[in-house]
N, C-alpha and C positions, 0 to 999 in steps of 0.2 A: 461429552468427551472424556476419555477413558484418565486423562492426564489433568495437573493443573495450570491453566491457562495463565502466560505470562503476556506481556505486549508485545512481542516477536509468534507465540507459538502460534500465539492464538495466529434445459429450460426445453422441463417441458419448457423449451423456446420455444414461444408463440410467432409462429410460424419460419419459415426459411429464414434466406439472408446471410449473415457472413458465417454463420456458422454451420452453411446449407441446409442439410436437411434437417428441422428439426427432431430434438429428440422427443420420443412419446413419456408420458406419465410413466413412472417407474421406471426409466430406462435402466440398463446394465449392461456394461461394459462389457464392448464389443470384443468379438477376437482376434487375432492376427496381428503381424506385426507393423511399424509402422515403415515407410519405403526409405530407403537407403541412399546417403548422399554416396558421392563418389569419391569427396574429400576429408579424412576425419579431422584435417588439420586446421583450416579456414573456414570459418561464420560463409555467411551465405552475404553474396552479391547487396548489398543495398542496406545489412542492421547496420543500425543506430548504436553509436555509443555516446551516452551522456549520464549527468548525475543529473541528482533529486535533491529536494528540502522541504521545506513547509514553511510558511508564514512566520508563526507565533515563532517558532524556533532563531529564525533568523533575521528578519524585519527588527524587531525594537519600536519604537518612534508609537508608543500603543498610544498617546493623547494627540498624535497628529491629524492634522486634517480634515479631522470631525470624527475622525473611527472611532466606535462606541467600545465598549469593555466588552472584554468575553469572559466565557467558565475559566479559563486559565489564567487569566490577569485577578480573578477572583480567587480561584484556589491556590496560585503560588504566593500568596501574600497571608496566608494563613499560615502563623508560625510552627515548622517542622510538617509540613507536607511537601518539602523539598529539598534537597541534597543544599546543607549549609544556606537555606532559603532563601536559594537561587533561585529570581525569577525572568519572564523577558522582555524585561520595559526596554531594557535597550538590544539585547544580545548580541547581533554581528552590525546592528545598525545598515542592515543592508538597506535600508528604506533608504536613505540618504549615498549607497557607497553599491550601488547597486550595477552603475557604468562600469566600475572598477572590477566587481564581481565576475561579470559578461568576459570583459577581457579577460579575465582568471580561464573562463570555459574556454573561451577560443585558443589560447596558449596550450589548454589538452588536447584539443582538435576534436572537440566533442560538437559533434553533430547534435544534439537534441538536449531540450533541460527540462526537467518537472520540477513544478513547482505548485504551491498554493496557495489561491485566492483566499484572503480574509474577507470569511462572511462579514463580519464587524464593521471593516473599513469599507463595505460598498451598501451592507442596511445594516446602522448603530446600531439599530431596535429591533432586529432580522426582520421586518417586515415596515410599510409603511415608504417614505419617501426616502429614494433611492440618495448615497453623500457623491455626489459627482467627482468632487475631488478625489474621494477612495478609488472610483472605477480609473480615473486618470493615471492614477500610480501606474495601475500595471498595464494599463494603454501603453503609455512611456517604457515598461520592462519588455511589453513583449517587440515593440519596435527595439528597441536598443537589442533584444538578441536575433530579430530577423537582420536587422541590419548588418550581424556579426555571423550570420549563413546558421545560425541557431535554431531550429523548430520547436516552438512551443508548443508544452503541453500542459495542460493547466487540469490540477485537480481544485477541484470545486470546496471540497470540507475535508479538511486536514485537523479535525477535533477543538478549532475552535468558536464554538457554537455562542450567537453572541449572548449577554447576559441577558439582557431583555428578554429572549428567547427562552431562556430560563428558569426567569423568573413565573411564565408563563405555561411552565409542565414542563419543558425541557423535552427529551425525548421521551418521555413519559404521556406526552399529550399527542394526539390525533393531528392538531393543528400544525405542528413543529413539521411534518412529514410535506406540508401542502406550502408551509413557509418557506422550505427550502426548494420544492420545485419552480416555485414564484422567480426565487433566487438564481436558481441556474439558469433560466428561460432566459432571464432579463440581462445574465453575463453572455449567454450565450447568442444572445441577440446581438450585443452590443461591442462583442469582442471578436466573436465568430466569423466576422469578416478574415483574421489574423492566423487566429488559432484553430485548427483542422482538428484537434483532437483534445476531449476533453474525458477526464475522470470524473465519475461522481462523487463516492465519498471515499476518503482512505481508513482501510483497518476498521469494518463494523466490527469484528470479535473482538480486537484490542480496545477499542473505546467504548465500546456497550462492557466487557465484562471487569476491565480495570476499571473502568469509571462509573461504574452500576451497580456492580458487583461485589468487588474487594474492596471498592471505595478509594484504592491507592494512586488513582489519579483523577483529575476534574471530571463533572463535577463533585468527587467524595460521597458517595449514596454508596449504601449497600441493603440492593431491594430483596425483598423477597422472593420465591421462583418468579409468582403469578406474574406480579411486577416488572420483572427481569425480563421474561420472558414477551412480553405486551410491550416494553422497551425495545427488545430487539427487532420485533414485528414492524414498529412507528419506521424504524431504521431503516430495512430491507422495502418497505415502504414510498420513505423517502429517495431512495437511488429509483424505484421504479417510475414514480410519479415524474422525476427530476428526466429521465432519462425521455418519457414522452414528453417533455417542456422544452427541452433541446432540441428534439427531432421537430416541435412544431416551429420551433423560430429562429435554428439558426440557419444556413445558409445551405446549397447541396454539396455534397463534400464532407459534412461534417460528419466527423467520428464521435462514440461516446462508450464509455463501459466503465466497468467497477476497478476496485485498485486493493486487494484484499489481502489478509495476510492466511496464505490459504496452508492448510494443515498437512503435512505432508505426510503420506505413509510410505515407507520405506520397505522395499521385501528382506526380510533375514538373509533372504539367501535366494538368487539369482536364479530361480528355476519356476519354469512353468505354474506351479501351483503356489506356487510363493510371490509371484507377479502378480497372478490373479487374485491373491488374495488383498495385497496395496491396493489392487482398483478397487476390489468391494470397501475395504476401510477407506478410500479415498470419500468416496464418497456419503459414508455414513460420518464418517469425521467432524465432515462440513456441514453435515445438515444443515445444522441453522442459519447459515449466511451463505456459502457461497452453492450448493446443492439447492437452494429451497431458489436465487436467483436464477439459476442455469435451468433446473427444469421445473419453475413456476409451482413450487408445490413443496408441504413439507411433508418428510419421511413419514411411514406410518409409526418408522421405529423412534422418532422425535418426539413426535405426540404423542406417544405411548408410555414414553420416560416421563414426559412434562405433565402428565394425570390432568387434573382438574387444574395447575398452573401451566395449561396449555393456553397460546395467543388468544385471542377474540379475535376473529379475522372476519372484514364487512367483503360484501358481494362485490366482485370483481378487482376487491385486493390482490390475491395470487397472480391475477391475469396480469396488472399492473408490477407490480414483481419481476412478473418471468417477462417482461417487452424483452424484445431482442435487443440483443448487442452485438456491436462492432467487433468489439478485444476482449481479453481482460488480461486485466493488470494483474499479477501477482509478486507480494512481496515475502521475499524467502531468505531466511538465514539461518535453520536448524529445523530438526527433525518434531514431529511432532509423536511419532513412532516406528518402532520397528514392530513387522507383523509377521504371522507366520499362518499357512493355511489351517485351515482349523475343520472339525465337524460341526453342526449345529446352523442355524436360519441365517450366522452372519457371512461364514465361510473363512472367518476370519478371527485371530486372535491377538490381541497386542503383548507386546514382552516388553517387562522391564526392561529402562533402562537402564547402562550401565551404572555402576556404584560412582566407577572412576570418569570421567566423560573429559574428553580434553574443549577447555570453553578458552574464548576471552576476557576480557575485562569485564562484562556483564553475565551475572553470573547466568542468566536463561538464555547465553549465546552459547549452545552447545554444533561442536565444530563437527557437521558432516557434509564433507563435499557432496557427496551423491546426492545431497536434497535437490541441488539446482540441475541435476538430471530428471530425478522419478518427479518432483513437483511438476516441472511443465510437461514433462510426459504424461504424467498420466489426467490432466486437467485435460489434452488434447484427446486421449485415447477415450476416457469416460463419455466426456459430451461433448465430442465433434467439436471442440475450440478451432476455428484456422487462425486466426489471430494472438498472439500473447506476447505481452511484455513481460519483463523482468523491470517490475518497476523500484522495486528495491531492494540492494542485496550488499552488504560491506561489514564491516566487525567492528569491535571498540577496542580502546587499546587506553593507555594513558600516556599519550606520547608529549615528549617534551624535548628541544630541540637542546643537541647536544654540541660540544664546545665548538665545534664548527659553524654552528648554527645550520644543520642540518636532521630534520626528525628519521633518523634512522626506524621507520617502520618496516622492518624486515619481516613482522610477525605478519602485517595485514599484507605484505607482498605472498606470502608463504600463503593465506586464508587465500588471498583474489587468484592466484595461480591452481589449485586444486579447486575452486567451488568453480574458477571459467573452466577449466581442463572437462568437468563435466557439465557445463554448460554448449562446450563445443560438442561434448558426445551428444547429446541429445540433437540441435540443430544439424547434424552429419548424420542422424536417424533420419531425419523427415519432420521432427516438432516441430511445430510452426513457430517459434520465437522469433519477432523482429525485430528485440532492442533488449538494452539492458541498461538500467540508469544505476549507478553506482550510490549509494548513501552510505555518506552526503559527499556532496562537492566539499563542503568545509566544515568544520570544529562546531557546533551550537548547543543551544541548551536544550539536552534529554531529556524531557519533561521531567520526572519528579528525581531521576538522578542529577539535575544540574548542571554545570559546567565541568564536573570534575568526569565524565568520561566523553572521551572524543571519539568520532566516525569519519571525522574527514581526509580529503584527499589535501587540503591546505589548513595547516594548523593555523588555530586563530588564539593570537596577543590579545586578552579581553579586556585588557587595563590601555592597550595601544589600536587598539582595532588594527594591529597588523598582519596581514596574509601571509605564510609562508609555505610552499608546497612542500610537504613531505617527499620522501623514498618512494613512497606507494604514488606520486602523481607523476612521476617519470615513469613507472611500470606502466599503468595503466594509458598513459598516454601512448606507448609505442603501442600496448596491445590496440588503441582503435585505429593505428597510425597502419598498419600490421594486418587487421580485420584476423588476429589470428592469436594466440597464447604461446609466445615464442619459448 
């Protein structure tokens, strides 16, 4: 990737199915345009609006109930690998305050929540004898949000991989890939009766290359290419294997796909050759995760860059890899380039970005709306997606409730108002987007930023564990109230 990779920036499908016909090896973006709503003002009949979280972020309760340790309960306890060495032994304590949570979603009117299963609390030791009490938790969460007209969606690994596991190679090892297929098989066995639709893993490019790479989040490695690269493989590995473990034991019905944080290229400039050229960069972008899952296979131009620190890849890896999927999930909040047609084998050329970039509170949140247009555009247009979420899309801010005791977020109403504006453009093209989960529902801790920057839609008291919705949870609640960005 032409750029450096932050924790936001960052098929041949083997055979038919939801994304009909599949694509052949090397495919390349098709031409024409995509079909036309007749509304550009209203989402389409039946999307979903709901938020997102993850586990470790807002759980807490990390010695309850047999849940073993993870990389993160390891690495944020190692002084100065965390904003003020904030870690999340307890965070929003949702484990305990989790009923209360539920009713926070229903007062949005949110139809759907993602969320994440902790490996840890369902196999301490990622492998070996399942803690039944862990699988109970979210037994209990996912009834308490069906009961509340909520549909669950449950991602599988939300980056915290238990320690045992890696103790054991981590994603560095061949085993970790077939540990967590075990792992999904046996939630999706056991919960699938519930839950219609699950994710495999979230953000392989953010947690292979911050956590493998830079070293700047768990587990702290910073490998070599060869290494790096054999990490990333065990990974794209894991969602495939996981994904045939699913299909053979959960129930008919069940949905399953990836959840990535997919790289977006953006055209300069709104013209035919400048389109086309975003589709070729979309796709060479992604190579390594979400290009090498979509059409079972990695670029020639991948392995070409990665020399002799190209993967080791065993016989019928790729195949396993590219299995078919349902959806996919993508998570989007800034551009990962802007491009402009170019001469030469890519067609394409990336341009600086700006000097000046208008961001939020985080400084790799650079604010362009039209991501949440060209991202699911052109994911559908390249490889025939019919399915896609927006699994996660919101801003950070530092908000703090002022003398009224109201979080006047005018900034993240200003960000959700232009990033939906063209989220609607896109869905009023024809992109198949069904849903969009907002992150987060609430305030938690950023992994290695801590407590001190917020995403949520209800700010959170972490000395009171008290919920307060922001300015931005009355906008967002009439937008799903609305089906429309008023």
């Amino acid at each position: 990737m032409p750029m450096q990779l932050t924790r936001r920036d960052l098929a041949k499908v083997a055979g038919a199915g939801a994304f009909g016909v599949a694509a052949p090896a090397g495919a390349q973006p098709s031409e024409g345009a995509l079909p036309q709503r007749e509304s550009a003002r209203e989402f389409p009949n039946g999307f979903l609006w709901g938020t997102a979280t993850a586990a470790y972020q807002i759980e807490g309760a990390v010695n309850a109930d047999g849940r073993g340790p993870s990389i993160w309960d390891t690495f944020a306890h190692i002084p100065g690998k965390t904003h003020n060495n904030d870690t999340g032994d307890v965070a929003n304590d949702h484990y305990h305050r989790y009923r209360d949570d539920i009713k926070s979603m229903k007062a949005l009117g949110m139809a759907a929540y993602r969320f994440s299963i902790a490996w840890p609390r369902v196999f301490p030791q990622g492998t070996g004898a399942p803690n039944p009490q862990g699988l109970d938790f979210y037994s209990r969460l996912i009834d308490e949000l069906i009961a509340n007209g909520i549909a669950p969606f449950a991602t599988l690994y939300h980056w915290d991989l238990p320690q045992a596991q890696q103790d054991r190679g981590g994603w560095e090892a061949r085993d970790t890939a077939q540990a967590f297929a075990d792992y999904a098989g046996f939630v999706a066995d056991k919960l699938g009766d519930r839950v219609k639709r699950f994710f495999t893993l979230n953000e392989c490019a953010a947690f292979v290359e911050l956590g493998h790479g830079s070293g700047v989040h768990a587990p702290g490695l910073q490998l070599p290419p060869g290494r790096l690269n054999q990490a990333r493989h065990h990974v794209l590995l894991a969602h495939g294997l996981a994904v045939q473990a699913i299909r053979a034991r959960s129930r008919a019905g069940t949905q399953v796909g990836p959840a990535e944080n997919i790289s977006v290229a953006l055209p300069a400039i709104e013209t035919a050759e400048h389109i086309r050229a975003a589709e070729l960069a979309t796709r060479e972008l992604n190579a390594p995760y979400l290009t090498a899952v979509l059409e079972g296979r990695y670029l020639d131009s991948f392995l070409a860059n990665a020399g002799a620190g190209a993967p080791k890849v065993a016989a019928q890896d790729m195949q396993a890899i590219g299995s078919p999927v349902d959806f996919v999930g993508i998570n989007i909040y800034g551009p990962a380039a802007y491009v402009r047609a170019a001469d030469g084998e890519a067609g394409f050329a990336s341009l600086p970005m700006p000097a000046k970039f208008p961001m939020m509170n985080s400084s790799w949140l650079r604010i362009a709306p039209e991501a949440l247009y060209w991202g699911p555009r052109n994911l559908a247009k390249v490889w025939n997606v019919k399915d896609i979420y927006i699994t996660e899309n919101g801003c950070s801010a530092t908000d703090a409730p002022a003398a009224d005791g109201i979080v006047h977020d005018t900034d993240r109403i200003m960000f959700l108002r232009n990033y939906l504006t063209q989220l609607q453009r896109a869905t009023a093209e024809g992109v198949p987007v069904r849903g969009y989960f907002h992150w987060s529902l609430m305030d938690n801790f950023e992994w290695a930023d801590g407590y001190g920057t917020r995403f949520g839609l209800l700010h959170v008291d972490y000395a009171t564990q008290k919920r307060t919705p922001k300015l931005s949870a009355e906008f967002y609640r009439e937008v799903a109230a609305k089906n429309r960005v008023a």
